[in-house]
TILO-975297 format. One record per residue: residue number from 1; z, y, x of N, C-alpha, C in turn. Coordinates in Angstrom, 2 decimals. Layout:
N
pos, n.c3, n.c2, n.c1, ca.c3, ca.c2, ca.c1, c.c3, c.c2, c.c1
NUM, Z, Y, X, Z, Y, X, Z, Y, X
...
//
This chain:
266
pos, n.c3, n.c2, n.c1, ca.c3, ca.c2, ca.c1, c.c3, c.c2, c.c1
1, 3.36, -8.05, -169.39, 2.26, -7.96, -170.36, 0.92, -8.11, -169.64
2, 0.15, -8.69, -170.47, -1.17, -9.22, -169.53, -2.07, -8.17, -169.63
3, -2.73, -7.25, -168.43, -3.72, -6.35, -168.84, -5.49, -6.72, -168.50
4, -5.91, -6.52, -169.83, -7.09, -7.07, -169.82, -8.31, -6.79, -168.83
5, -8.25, -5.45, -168.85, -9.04, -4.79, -167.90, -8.64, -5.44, -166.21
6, -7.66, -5.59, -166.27, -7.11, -5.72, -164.55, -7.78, -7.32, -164.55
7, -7.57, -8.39, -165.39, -8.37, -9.65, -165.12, -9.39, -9.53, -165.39
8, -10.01, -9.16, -166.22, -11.46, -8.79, -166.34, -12.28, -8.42, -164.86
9, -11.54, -7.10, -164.36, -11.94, -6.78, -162.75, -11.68, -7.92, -161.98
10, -10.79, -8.73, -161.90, -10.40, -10.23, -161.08, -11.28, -11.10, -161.26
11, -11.37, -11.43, -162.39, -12.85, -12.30, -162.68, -14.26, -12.04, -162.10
12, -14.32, -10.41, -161.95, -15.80, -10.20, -161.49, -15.54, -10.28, -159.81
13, -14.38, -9.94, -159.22, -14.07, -10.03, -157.73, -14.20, -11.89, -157.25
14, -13.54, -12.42, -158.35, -13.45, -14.03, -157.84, -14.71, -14.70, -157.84
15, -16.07, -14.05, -158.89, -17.61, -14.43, -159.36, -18.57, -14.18, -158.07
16, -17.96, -12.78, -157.81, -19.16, -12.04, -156.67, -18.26, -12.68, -155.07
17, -16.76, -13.26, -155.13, -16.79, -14.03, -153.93, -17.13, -15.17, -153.98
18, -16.85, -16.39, -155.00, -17.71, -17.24, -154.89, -19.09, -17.83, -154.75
19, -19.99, -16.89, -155.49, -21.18, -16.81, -154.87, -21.43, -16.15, -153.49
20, -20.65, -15.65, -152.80, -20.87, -15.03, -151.41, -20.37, -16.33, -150.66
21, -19.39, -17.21, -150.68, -18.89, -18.24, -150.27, -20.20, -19.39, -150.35
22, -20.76, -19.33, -151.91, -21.60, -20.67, -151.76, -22.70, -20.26, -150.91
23, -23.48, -19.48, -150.90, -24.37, -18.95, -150.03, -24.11, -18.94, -148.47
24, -22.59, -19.07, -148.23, -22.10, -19.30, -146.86, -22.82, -20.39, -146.90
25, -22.12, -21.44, -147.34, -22.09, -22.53, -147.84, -23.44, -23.66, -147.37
26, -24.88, -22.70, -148.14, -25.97, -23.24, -147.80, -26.70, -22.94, -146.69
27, -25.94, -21.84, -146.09, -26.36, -21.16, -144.26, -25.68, -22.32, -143.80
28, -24.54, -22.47, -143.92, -24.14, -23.57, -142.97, -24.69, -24.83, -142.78
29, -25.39, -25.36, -144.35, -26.26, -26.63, -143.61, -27.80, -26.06, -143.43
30, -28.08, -24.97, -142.97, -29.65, -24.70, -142.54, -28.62, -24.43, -140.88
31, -27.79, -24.12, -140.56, -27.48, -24.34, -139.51, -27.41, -25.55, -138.63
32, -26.67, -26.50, -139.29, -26.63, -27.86, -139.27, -28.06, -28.63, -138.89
33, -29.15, -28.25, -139.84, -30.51, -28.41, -139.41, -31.09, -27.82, -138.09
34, -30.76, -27.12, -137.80, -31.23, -26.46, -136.62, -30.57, -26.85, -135.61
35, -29.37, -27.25, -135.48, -29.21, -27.87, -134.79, -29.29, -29.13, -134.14
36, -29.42, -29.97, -135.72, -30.41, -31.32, -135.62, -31.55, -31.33, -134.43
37, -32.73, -30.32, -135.30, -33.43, -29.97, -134.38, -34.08, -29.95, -133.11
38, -33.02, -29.03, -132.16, -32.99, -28.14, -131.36, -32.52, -29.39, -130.05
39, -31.41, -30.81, -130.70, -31.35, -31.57, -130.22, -32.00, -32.54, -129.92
40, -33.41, -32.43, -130.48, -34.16, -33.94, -130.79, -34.86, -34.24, -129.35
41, -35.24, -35.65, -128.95, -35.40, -35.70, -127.59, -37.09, -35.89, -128.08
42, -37.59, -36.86, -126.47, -39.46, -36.96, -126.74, -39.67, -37.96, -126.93
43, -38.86, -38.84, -127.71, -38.82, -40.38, -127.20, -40.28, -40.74, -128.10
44, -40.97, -41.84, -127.52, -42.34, -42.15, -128.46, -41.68, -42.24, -129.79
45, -43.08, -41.98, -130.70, -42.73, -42.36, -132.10, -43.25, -43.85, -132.54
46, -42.53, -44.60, -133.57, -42.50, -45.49, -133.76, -42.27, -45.61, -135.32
47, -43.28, -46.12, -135.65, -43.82, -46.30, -137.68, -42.65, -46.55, -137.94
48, -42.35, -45.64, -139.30, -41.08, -46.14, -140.33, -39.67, -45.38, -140.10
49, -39.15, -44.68, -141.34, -37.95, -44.02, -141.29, -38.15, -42.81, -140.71
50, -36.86, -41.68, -140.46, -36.81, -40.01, -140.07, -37.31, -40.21, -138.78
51, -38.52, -39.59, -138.55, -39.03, -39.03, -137.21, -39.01, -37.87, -136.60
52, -38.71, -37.55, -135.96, -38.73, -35.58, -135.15, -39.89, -35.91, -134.02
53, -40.52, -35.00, -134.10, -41.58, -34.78, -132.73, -41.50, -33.34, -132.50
54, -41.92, -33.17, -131.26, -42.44, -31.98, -130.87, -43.66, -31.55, -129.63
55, -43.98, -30.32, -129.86, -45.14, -30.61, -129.23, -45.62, -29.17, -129.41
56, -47.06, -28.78, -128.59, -48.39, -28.47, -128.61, -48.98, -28.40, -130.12
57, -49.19, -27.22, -130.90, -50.05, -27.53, -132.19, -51.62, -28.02, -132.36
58, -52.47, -28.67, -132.88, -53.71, -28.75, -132.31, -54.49, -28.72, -133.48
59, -55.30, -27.81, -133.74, -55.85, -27.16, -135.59, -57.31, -28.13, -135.14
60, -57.05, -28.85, -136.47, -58.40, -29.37, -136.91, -59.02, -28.47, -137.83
61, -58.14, -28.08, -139.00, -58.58, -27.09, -140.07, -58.01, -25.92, -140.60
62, -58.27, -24.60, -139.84, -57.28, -23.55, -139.94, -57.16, -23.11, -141.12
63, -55.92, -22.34, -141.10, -55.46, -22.26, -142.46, -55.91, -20.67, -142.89
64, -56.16, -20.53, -144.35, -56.76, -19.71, -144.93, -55.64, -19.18, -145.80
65, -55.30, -17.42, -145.23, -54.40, -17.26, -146.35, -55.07, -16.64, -147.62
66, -54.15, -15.87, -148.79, -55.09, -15.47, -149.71, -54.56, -13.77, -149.22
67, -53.66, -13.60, -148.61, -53.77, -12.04, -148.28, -53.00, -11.91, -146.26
68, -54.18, -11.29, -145.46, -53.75, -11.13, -144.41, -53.55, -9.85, -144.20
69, -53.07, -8.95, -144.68, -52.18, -7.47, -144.08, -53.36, -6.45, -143.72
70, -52.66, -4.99, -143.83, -53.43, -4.31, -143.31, -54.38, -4.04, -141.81
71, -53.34, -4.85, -140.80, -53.51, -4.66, -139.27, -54.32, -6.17, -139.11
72, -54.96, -6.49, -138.45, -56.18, -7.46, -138.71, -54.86, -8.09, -137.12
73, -54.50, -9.30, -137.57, -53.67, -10.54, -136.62, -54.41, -11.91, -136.19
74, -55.24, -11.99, -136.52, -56.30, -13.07, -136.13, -56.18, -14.40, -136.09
75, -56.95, -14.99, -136.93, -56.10, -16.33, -137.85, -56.84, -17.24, -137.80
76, -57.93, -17.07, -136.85, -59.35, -18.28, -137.08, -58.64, -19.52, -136.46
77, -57.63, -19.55, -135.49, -56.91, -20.68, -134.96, -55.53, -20.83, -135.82
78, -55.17, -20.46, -136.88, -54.06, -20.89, -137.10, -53.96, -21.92, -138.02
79, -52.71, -22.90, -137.58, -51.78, -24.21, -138.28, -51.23, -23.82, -139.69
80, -50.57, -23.05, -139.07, -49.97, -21.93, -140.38, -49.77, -20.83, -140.45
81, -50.02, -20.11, -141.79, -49.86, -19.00, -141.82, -48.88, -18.51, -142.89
82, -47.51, -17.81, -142.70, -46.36, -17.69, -143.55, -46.69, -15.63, -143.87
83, -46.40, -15.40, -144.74, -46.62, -14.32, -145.11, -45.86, -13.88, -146.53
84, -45.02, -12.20, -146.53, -44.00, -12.00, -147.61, -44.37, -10.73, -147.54
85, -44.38, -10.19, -148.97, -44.85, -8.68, -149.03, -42.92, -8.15, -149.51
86, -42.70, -7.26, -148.21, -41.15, -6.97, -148.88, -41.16, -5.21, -149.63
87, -40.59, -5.29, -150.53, -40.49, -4.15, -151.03, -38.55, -3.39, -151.60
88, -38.70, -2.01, -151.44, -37.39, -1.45, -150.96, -37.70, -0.74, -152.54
89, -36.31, -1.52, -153.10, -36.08, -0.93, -154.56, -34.46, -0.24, -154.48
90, -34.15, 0.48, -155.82, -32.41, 0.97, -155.91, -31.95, -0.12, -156.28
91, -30.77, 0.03, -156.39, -29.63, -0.83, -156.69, -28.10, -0.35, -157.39
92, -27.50, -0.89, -157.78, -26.38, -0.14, -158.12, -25.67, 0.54, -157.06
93, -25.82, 0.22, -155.74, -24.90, 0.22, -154.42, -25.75, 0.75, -153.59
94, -26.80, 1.48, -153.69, -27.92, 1.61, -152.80, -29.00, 1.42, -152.87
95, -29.82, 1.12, -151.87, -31.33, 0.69, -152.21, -31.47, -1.07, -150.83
96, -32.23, -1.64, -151.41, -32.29, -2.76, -151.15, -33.92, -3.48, -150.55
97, -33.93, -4.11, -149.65, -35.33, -4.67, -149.65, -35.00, -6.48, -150.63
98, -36.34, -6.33, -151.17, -36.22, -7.93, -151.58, -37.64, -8.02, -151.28
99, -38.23, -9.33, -151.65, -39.46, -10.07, -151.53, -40.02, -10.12, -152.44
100, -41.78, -9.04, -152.87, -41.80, -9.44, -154.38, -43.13, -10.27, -153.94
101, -44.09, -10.64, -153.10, -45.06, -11.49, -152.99, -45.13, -12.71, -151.82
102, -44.97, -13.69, -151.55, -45.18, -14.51, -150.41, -45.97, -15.67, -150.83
103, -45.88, -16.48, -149.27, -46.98, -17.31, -149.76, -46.71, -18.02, -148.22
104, -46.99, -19.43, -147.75, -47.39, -20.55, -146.94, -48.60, -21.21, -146.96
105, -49.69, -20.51, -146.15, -50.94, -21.50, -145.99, -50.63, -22.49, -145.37
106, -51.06, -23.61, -145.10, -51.08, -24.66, -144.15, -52.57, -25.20, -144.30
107, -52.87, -25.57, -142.81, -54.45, -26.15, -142.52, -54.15, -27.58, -142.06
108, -55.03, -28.19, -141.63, -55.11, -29.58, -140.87, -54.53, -29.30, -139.62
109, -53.56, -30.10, -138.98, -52.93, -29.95, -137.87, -52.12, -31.01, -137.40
110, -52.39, -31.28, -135.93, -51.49, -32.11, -135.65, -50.52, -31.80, -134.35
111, -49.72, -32.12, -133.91, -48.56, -32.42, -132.79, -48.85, -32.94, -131.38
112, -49.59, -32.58, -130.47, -49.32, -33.44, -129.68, -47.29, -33.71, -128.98
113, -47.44, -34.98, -129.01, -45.93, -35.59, -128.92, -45.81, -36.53, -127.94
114, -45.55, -36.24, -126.76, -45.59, -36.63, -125.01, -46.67, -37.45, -125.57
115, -47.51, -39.11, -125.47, -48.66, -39.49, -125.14, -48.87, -39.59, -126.59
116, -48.56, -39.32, -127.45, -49.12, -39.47, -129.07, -49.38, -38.07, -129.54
117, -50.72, -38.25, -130.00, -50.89, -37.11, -131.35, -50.64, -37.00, -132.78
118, -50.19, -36.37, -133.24, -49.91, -37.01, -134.85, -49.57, -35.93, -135.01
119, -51.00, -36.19, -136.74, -51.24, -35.53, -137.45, -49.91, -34.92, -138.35
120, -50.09, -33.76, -139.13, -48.61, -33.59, -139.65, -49.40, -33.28, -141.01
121, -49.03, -33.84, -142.27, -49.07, -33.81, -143.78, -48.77, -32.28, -144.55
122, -49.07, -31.26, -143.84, -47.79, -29.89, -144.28, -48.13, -29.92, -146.22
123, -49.06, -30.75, -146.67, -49.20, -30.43, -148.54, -47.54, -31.46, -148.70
124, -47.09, -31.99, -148.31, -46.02, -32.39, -148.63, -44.51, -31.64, -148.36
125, -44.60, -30.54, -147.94, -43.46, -29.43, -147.99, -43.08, -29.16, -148.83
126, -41.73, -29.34, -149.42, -41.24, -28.85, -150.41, -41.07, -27.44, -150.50
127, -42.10, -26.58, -150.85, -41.96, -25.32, -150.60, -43.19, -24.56, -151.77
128, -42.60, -23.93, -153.15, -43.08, -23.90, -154.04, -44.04, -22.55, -154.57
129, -45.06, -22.32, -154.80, -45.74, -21.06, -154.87, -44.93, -19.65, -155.02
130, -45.00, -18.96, -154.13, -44.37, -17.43, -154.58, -42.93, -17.95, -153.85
131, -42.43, -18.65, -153.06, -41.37, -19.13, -152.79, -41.39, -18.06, -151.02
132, -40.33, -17.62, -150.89, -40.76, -16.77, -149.50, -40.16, -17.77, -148.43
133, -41.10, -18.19, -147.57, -41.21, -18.96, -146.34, -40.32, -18.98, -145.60
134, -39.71, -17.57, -145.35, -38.43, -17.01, -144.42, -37.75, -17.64, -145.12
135, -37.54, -18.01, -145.90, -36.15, -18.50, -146.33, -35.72, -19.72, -147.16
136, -37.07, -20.57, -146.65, -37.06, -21.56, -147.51, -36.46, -23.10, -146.45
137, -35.81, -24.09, -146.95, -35.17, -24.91, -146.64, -35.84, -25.97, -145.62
138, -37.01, -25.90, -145.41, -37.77, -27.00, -145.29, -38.94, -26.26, -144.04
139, -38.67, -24.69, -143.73, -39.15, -23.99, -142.48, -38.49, -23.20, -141.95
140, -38.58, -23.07, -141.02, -37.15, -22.64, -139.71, -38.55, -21.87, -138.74
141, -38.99, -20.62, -139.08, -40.00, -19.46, -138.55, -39.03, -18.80, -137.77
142, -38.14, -18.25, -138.28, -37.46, -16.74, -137.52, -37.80, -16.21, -137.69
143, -37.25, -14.96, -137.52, -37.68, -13.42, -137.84, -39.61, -13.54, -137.82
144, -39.85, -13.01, -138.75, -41.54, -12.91, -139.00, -41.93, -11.83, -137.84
145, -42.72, -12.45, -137.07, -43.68, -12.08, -135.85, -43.92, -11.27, -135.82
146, -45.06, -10.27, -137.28, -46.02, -9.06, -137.17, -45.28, -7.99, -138.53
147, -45.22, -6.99, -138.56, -45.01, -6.34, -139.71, -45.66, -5.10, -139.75
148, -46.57, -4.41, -141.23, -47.27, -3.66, -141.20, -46.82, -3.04, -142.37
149, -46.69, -1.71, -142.80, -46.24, -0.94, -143.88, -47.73, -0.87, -144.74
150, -47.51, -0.83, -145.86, -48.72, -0.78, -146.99, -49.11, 0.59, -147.49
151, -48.60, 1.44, -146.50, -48.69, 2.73, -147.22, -48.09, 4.10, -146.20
152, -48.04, 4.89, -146.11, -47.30, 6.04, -145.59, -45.64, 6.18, -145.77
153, -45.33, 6.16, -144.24, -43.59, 6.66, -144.23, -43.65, 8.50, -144.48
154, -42.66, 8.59, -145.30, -42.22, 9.97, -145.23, -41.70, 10.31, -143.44
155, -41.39, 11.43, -143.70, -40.73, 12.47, -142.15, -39.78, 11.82, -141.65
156, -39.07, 11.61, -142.58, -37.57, 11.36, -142.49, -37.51, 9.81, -142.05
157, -38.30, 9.32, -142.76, -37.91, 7.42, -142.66, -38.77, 7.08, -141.63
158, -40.16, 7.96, -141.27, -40.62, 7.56, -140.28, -39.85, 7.47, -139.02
159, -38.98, 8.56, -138.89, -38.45, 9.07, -137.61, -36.99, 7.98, -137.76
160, -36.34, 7.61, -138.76, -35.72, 6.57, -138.87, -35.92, 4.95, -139.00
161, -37.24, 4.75, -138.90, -37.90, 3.51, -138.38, -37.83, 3.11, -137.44
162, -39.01, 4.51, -136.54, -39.41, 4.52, -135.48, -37.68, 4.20, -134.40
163, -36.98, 5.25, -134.46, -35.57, 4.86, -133.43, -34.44, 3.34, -134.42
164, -35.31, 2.79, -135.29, -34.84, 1.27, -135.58, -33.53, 1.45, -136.45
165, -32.98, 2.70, -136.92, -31.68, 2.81, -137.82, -32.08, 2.33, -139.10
166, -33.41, 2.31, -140.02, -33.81, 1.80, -141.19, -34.16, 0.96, -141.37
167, -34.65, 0.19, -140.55, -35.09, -0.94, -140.39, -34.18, -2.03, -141.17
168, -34.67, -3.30, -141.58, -33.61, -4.21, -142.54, -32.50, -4.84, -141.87
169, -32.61, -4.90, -140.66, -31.35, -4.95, -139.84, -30.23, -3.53, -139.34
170, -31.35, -2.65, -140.11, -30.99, -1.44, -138.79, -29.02, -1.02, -139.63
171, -28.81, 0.12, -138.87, -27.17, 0.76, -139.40, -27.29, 1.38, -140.72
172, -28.40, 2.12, -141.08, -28.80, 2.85, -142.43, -30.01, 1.99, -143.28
173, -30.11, 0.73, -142.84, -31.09, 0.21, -143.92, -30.74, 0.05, -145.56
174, -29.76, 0.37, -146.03, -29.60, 0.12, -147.30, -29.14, 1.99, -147.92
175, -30.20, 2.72, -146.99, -30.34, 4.29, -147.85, -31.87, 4.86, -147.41
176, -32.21, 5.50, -148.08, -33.42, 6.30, -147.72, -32.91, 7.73, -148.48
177, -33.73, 8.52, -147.54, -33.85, 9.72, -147.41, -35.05, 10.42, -148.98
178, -34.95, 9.68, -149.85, -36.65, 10.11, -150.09, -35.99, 10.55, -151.77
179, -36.99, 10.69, -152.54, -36.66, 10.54, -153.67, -37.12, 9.20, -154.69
180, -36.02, 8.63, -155.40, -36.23, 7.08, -156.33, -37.38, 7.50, -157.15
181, -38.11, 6.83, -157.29, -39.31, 6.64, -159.13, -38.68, 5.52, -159.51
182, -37.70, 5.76, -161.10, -37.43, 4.73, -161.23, -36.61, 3.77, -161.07
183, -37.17, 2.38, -160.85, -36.45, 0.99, -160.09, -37.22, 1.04, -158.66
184, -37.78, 1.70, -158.41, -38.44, 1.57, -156.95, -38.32, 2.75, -156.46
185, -38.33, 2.51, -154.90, -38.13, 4.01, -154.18, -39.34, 4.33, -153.56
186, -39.61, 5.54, -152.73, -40.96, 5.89, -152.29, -40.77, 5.29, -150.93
187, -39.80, 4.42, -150.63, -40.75, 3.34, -149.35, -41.55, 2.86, -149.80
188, -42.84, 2.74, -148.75, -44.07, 1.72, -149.14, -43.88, 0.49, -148.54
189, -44.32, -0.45, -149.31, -44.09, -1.83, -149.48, -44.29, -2.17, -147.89
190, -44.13, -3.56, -147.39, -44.65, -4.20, -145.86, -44.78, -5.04, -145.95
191, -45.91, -5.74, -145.14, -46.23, -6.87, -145.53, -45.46, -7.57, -144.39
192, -45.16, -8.80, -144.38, -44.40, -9.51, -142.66, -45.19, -10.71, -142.83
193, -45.87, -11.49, -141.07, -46.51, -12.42, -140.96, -45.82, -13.04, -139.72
194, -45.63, -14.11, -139.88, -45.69, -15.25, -138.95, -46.87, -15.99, -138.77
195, -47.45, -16.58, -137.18, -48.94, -17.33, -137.52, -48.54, -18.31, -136.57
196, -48.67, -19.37, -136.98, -48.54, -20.75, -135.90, -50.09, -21.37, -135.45
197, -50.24, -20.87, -134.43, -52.06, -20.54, -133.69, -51.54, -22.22, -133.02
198, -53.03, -22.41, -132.63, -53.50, -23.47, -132.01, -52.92, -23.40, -130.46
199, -51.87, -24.10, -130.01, -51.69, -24.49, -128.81, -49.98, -23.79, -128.98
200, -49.78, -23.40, -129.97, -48.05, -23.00, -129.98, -47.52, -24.22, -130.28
201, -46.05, -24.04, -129.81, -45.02, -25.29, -130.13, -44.64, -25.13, -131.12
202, -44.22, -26.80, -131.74, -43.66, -26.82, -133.35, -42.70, -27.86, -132.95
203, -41.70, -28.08, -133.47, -40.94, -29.13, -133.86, -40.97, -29.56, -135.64
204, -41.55, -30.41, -135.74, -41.67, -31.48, -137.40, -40.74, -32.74, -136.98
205, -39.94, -32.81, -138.25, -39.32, -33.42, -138.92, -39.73, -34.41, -139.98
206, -40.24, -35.88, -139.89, -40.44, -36.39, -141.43, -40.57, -37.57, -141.19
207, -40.99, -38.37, -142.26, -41.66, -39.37, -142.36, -42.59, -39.76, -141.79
208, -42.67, -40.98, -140.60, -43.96, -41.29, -139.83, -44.58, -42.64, -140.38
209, -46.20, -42.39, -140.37, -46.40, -43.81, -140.89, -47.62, -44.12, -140.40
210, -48.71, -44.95, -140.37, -49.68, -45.03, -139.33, -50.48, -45.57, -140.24
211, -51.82, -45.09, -139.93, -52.94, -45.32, -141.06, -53.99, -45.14, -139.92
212, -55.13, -45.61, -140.23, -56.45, -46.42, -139.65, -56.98, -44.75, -138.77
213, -56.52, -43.91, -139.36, -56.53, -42.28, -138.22, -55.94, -42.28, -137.33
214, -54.61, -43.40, -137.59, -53.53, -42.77, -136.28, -52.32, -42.46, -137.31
215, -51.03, -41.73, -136.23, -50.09, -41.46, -136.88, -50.39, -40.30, -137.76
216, -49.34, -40.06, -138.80, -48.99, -39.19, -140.19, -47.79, -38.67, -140.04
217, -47.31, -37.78, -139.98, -45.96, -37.52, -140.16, -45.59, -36.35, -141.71
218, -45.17, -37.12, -142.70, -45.34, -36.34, -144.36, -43.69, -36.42, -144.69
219, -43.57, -35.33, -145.56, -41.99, -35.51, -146.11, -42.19, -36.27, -147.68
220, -40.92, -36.80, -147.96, -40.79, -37.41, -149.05, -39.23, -37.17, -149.89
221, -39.28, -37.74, -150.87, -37.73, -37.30, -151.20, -37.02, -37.79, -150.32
222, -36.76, -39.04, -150.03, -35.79, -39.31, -149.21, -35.70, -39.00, -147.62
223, -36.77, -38.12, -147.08, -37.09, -37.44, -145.71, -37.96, -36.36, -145.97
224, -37.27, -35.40, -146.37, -38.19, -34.27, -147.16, -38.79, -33.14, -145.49
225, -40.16, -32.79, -145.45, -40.88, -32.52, -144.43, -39.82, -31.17, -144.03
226, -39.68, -30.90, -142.59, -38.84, -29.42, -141.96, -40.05, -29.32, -140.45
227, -40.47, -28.26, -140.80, -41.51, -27.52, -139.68, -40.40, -26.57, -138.88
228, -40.47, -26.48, -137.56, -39.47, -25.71, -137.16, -40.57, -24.38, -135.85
229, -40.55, -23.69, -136.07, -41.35, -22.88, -134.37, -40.44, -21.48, -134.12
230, -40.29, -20.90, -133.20, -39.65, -19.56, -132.75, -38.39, -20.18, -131.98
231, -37.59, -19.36, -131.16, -36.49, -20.59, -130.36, -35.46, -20.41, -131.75
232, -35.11, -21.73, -131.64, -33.99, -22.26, -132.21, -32.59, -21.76, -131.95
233, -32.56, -21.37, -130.87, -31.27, -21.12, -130.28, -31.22, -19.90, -130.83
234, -31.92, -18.61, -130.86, -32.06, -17.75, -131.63, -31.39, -17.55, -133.32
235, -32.79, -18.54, -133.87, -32.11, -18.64, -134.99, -31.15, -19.42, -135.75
236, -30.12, -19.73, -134.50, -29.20, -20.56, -134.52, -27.44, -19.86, -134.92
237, -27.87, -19.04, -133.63, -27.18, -17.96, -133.81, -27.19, -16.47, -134.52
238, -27.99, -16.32, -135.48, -28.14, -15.55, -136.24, -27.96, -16.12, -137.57
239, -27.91, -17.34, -137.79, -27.49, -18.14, -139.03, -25.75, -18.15, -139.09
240, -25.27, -18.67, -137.25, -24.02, -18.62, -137.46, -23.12, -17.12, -138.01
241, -24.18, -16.25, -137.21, -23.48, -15.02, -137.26, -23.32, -14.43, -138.75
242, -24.21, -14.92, -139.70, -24.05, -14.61, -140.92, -23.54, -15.31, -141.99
243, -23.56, -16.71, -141.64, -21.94, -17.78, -141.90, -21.14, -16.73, -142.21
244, -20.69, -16.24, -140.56, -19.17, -15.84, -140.21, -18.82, -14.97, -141.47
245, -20.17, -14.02, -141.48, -19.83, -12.53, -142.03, -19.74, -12.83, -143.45
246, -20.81, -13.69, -144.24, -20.31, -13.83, -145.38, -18.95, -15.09, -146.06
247, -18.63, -15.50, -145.18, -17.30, -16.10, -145.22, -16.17, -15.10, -145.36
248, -16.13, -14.57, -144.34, -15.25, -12.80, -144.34, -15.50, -12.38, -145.49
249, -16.49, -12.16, -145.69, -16.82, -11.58, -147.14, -16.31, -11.88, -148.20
250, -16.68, -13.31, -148.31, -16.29, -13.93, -150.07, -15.00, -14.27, -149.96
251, -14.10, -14.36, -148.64, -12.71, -14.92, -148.54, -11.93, -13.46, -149.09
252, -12.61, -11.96, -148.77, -11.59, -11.00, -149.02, -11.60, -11.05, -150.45
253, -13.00, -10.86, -151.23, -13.16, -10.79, -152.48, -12.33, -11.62, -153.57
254, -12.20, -13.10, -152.80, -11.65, -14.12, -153.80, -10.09, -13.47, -153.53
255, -9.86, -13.37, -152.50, -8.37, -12.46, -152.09, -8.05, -11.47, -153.32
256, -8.83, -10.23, -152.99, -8.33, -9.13, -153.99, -8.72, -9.59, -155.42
257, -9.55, -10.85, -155.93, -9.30, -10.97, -157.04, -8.26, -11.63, -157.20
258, -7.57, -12.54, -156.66, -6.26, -12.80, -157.61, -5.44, -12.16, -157.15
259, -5.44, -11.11, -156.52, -4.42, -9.94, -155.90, -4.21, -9.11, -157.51
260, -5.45, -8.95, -158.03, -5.61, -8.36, -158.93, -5.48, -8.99, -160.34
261, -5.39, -10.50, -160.17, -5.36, -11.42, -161.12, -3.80, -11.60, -161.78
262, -2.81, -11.74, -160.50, -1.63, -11.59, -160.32, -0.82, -10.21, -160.97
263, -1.47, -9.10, -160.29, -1.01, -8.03, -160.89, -1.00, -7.64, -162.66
264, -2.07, -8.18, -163.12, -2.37, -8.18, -164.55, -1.69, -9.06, -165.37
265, -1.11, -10.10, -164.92, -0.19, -11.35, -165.55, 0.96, -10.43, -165.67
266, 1.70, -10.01, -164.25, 3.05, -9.68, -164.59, 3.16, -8.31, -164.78
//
């Protein structure tokens, strides 16, 4: 006899592993990119089709964000400026950080690229207002550089910051000590910044084309723009490592759902 409840639970086990699988899924080609990347040589550039350079950043027109953090990071030289306000809400399972504000300035900037300079297009990033930078397809930052809390830690979370157990990587980041208001908990919000200053390395990815300035390098649909800075190798292996884990993941889930799918048939 078929029990409803038991596929019903199978269905939600096979939903929440497949989406843990596809999300593998799209780590694995931001991996793939990075490794693109990470491989690209210095060879001159030459007008027309996918170009990679890398280089030296060199700010003609620094970039202006619309919110720079409580702790003053100093931005009069920067290419770019990536910035995400994260905030720690409940959940059914705990408490959670997500992203409720971000933002990507970009200024005038170009590459020097062994004897060529070239300019880089960053208004052509596919990368859409309120869209958080960390995690967008088309920039490869790494872990965000600066982070500043918007407010006062309690006793408890301070002292669990401070020795790194709360932290969003840390062993206890998905509990606090405090009391919930709500959908939000009394962590105070943080802001996180990355700044790509004048004379740091970038690796760009795009479209090169040469105009009466000199070279351009812009993304398009068919060579859509990828800014890359922080080592690669880094966030190379922190992409794989979370492949692995959510593969593990969505493979047990899809498991115990037709474990459970099975059981309810017969």
């Amino acid at each position: 006899m078929v029990q409803v409840t038991a596929l019903v639970f199978a269905g939600a086990f096979l939903l929440f592993g497949g989406i843990v699988l596809s999300r593998a899924s799209e780590l694995g080609g931001r991996h793939e990119t990075i490794g693109e990347l990470a491989s690209a040589g210095d060879e001159p550039v030459e007008q027309g089709g996918e170009t990679t350079i890398s280089g030296p950043v060199s700010v003609l027109e620094p970039a202006s964000p619309t919110r720079t953090g409580p702790d003053p990071i100093g931005g009069d030289d920067a290419a770019l400026w990536a910035w995400r306000v994260r905030q720690k809400e409940s959940a059914a399972n705990g408490t959670r950080w997500r992203t409720d504000e971000a933002e990507l300035t970009a200024g005038e900037f170009a590459v020097d690229h062994s004897w060529d300079r070239v300019r880089v297009d960053a208004t052509t990033l596919a990368i859409q207002e309120g869209d958080d930078p960390f995690d967008s397809s088309g920039l490869f930052l790494g872990e965000p550089a600066t982070e500043s809390y918007l407010g006062d830690l309690g006793p408890v979370n301070r002292f669990l910051e401070r020795t790194g157990l709360a932290g969003e990587g840390g062993v206890v980041s998905d509990l606090e000590f405090t009391v919930n208001v709500g959908g939000k908990t009394t962590m105070p919000d943080k802001y996180q910044a990355t700044v790509v200053r004048d004379g740091d390395e970038l690796i760009v990815r795009g479209e090169l084309i040469e105009t009466p300035d000199g070279y351009v390098l812009r993304g398009t649909d068919e060579t859509p723009l990828v800014i890359a800075a922080d080592s690669l190798e880094a966030q190379q292996e922190r992409v794989r490592s979370e492949v692995r884990l959510r593969k593990a993941a969505g493979g047990i889930l899809v498991g115990v759902g037709l474990v459970v799918a099975i059981i309810g048939v017969l």
